[in-house]
Steps between C-alpha positions, in 0.01 A plus 500: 500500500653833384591782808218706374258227499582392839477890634147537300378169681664611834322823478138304434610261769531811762179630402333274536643397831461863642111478400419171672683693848324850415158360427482224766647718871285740547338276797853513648604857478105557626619315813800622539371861527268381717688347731773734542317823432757623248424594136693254281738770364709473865461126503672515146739720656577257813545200294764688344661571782510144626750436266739751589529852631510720255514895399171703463598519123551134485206424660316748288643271166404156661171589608372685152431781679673881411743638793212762640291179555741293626594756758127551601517079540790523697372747734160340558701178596728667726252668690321166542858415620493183217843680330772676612730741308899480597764707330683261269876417637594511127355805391452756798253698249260205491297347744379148435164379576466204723245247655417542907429194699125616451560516150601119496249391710202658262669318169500186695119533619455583060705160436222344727211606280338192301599562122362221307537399139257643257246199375637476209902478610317226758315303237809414312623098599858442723658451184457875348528645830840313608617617160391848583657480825843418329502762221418769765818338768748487205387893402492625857813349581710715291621815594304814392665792271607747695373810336121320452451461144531251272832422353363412164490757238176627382434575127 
């Protein structure tokens, strides 16, 4: 299969992934807000931050979200006393954004909330399913780009 095939299908292949996730949480986020009383925008913004600390301007590029809004995020959080800013031993100028004990404790109390598999994901047999599972292992296992965008060139 030629490199611009394979890119073509990979692109269909996302899309179509990224619609089954898009049309079929909206139960979950639902519960989510309701359980932690936070608009989905700062849970986006904490799951970020479980990953690493990072600056308001990085935080504003994982998250989607413009600097203005991150910063807004961030101080909503920190009031809440979820985050905590820190100036960054590396870069005095910066200060990087950081999860609180709290913080922690309210992503672990989301990890608890029942996410089940769409119907249709569910009504495939083992066999689909266990191949699923391995495609997604083998993709998830390697290591992301670091600057968040496809290697590939587009045409």
């Amino acid at each position: 299969m030629s490199g611009d095939r394979q890119g073509n299908l990979a692109d269909e292949v996302w899309r179509e992934l990224t619609a089954l996730v898009f049309d079929h949480r909206d139960s979950w986020r639902r519960a989510v807000i309701d359980r932690t009383g936070l608009p989905f925008s700062r849970i986006r913004v904490l799951k970020r931050l479980a990953r690493e600390p990072l600056t308001v301007k990085q935080l504003a590029y994982a998250a989607t979200v413009d600097a203005p809004a991150a910063t807004v995020a961030v101080n909503d959080l920190e009031e809440r006393g979820l985050v905590v800013r820190e100036i960054d031993p590396a870069n005095r100028r910066c200060k990087v954004v950081s999860l609180t004990d709290a913080g922690r404790a309210l992503l672990a109390r989301i990890d608890e909330i029942e996410d089940p598999a769409p119907d249709l994901l569910a009504a495939l047999d083992d066999d689909d399913l266990e191949a699923l599972r391995v495609i997604l292992r083998k993709v998830t296992s390697r290591p992301a780009p670091s600057s968040g965008t496809s290697s590939r060139r587009r045409t």
